[in-house]
Phi, psi and omega in degrees: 000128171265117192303158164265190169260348168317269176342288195284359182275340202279304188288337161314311165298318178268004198230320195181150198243093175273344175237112162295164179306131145339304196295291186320345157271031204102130167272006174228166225349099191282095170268148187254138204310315140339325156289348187267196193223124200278076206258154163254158195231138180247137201049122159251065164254265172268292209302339170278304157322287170297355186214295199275297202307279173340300195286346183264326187298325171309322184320132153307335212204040169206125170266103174284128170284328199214120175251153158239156153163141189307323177301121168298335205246356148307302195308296145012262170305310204277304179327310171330316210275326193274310190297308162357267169353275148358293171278007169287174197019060122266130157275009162231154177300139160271082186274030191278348187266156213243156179211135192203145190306316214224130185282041177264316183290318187279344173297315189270038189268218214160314190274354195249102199283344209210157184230137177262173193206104203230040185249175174317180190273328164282351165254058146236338177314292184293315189296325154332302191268344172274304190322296190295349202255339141269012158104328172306134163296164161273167144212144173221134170286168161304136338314128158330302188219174175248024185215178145285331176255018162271319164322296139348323196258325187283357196255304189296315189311295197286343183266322167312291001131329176048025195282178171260107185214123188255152194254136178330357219269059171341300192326299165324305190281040158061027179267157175064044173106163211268062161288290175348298208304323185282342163286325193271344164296284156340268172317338187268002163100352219281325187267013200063212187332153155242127171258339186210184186183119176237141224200083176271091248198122154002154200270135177299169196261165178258178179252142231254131183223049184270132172273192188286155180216153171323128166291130201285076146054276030026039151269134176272085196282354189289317177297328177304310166320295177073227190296329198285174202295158154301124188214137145352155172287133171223086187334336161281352172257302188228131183248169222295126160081197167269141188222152174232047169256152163263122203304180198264017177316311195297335182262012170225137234292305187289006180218325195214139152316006207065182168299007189267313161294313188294299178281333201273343163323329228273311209250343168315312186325309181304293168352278196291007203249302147309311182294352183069039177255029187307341196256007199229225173152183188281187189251325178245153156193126211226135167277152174306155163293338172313013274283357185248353155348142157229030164189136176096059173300140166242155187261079176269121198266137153342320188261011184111321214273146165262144180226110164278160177239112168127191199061175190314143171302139185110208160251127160252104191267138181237143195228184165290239208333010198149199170199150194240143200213127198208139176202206188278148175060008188200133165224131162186134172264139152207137333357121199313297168355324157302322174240358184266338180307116157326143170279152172253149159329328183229036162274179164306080159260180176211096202356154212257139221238165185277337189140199191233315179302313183289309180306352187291307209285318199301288164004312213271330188273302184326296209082015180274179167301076156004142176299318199239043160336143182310335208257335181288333179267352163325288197296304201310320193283315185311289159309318177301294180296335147336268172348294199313298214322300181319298192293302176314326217242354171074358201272180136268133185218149188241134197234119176279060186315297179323278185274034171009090160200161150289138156329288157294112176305353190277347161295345196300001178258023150290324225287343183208192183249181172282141196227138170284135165312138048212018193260069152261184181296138200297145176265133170268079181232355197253124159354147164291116161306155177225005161322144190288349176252037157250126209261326164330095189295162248235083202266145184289177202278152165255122177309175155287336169259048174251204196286151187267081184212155185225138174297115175267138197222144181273127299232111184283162166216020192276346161264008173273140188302000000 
């Protein structure tokens, strides 16, 4: 039988105490569990520990409810943290929060609204995409997706779907350095013409050929694998226990884009955010001559402009006026005189940002677009494979940005991998959900080329308990 949220905030209370007290969120603006936003956290690993699990427990008006993660004593800890937490100012230990092997559980939780998304690179497409098609909002990390055609499906979900889905790329919410300042410098015209843009970022990845090692204990590892092919346990793919490192998973081809992926989410992302491409990318992309190269790959744009892969880390923009050179810790222009000018009043700006998790939760109420929108961490994640593709296959390739297609259709057995059973990609057949405990409205729907918006509409409250 399926519950409303009345019903299920109702069966929480007398049966377990899965939606904790106000006070335990703080004493001061205190939201009450009928106000809050329910979240689950899928992967626990270093960056959910460090980073996502801390930023939703600060939240006033978000609960985590559920950790998923294949590692038992991974699995463990972040429960730990959360109930902890949790139980200050209770007069019993708070134990509400739920923890399970396979993020499956937490999609078909009815009470949860919202999903955090922390896995290998090669687990964010399908949880994305189940989420939405339950009705849940996102948060997914950066890179988005490991294929072109997850891209494409995780963009088709959330908009069929109408969900909210924000992409890891912090760097827009001013985390790691004065990007924003550098966009706004940019969009305000300060460098003219811009002709090239080099965007110095980590090597695409190989195919992983770690041999075998003793299997870790209360690990699933066939769930770790998922889609990618069967191979041994390897410590360098999941590492024993908790660790506070990041593993080296990111550097072969069956889990990651490489570091051509990792940082480059971060600064193609910058990149195209300046350049005013969010809705477009480039049109060409030619590989080095080199055919053994990891680096200088090009980007060719409709307007001319080139985007090398390779130069100093970050981004370098170069313009008839100069040139802006922007990374974690450093903005500099030359002429200095580009970034030390105060912006004017009828220059670019850009709304002053709250934090990246909180524009996610304001979002998830607003129903507006996220800072870092599904369709924004798309195209980013798209340039990267692009990039991969060029460099693996030695090819040039024509990218159709408007109708995300290859020009040749005969390129079109790029667009995704061979995927091991039973983890193919989710089919979008299923009705828009009308369940009654999704408390959100519903924004109207958007095509894929069509303008990148969401209807803003205000937060219903006619079902809270």
């Amino acid at each position: 039988m399926k519950l409303d949220r009345r019903a299920v905030l109702k069966s929480a209370i007398v049966a377990a105490p899965t939606i904790i007290s106000a006070s335990a969120l703080g004493s001061a603006s205190r939201v009450a569990p009928s106000d809050r936003i329910t979240v689950g956290i899928i992967g626990c690993g270093k960056i959910a520990n460090n980073y996502h699990i801390p930023q939703l427990l600060k939240q006033k008006d978000s609960q985590i409810v559920a950790v998923c993660e294949v590692d038992k004593t991974r699995r463990e800890h972040a429960l730990g943290r959360v109930n902890t937490k949790y139980s200050k100012g209770q007069k019993k230990p708070f134990t509400g929060c739920a923890a399970y092997s396979d993020f499956r559980k937490i999609i078909e939780r009815q009470d949860i609204d919202a999903v955090c998304i922390a896995t290998p690179d090669h687990w964010h497409a399908i949880p994305i995409i189940e989420a939405c098609l339950a009705g849940k909002d996102v948060y997914c990390e950066k890179p988005l997706t490991l294929t072109i055609a997850e891209a494409i499906l995780c963009v088709k979900a959330a908009r069929k779907y109408k969900r909210i889905v924000q992409t890891g790329s912090q760097q827009r919410s001013g985390v790691f350095g004065p990007f924003r300042e550098a966009v706004q410098f940019i969009r305000s015209g300060r460098l003219g013409k811009i002709h090239k843009v080099t965007v110095g970022v980590g090597a695409p990845s190989i195919p992983c050929d770690l041999p075998a090692e003793k299997m870790e204990p209360g690990l699933d590892w066939d769930l770790w694998l998922g889609a990618a092919p069967k191979r041994p346990y390897h410590s360098v793919l999941s590492p024993r226990g908790v660790h506070k490192h990041f593993p080296q998973w990111r550097k072969y081809r069956e889990y990651s884009g490489g570091g051509h992926a990792d940082m480059g989410a971060h600064h193609y992302d910058i990149a195209q955010w300046a350049l005013g491409m969010d809705q477009s990318g480039p049109i060409k992309v030619v590989p080095p001559d080199d055919a053994k190269a990891t680096k200088g790959v090009k980007f060719i744009y409709e307007n001319g402009i080139e985007m090398i892969h390779g130069g100093p880390s970050g981004c370098v923009f170069h313009g008839e006026n100069g040139t802006i050179h922007i990374d974690r810790g450093k903005l500099k222009g030359d002429p200095e005189s580009l970034v030390k000018t105060p912006l004017a009043k009828n220059e670019f700006h850009i709304e002053k940002s709250p934090g990246h998790h909180r524009n996610w939760l304001d979002c998830i109420k607003s129903r507006k677009l996220p800072i870092a929108d599904v369709e924004k961490g798309a195209r980013t994640a798209i340039i990267i494979h692009l990039g991969n593709l060029a460099y693996w296959n030695n090819i040039s390739l024509e990218w159709d940005p408007k109708n995300w297609k290859f020009v040749d259709q005969s390129n079109d057995k790029l667009l995704d991998i061979q995927r091991r059973d039973p983890w193919t990609l989710p089919k979008l057949n299923k009705p828009v959900s009308s369940k009654k405990n999704d408390r959100f409205h519903r924004a109207s729907s958007i095509i894929i080329n069509g303008e990148s918006r969401l209807e803003s509409v205000p937060w219903r409250t006619e079902t809270r308990a």
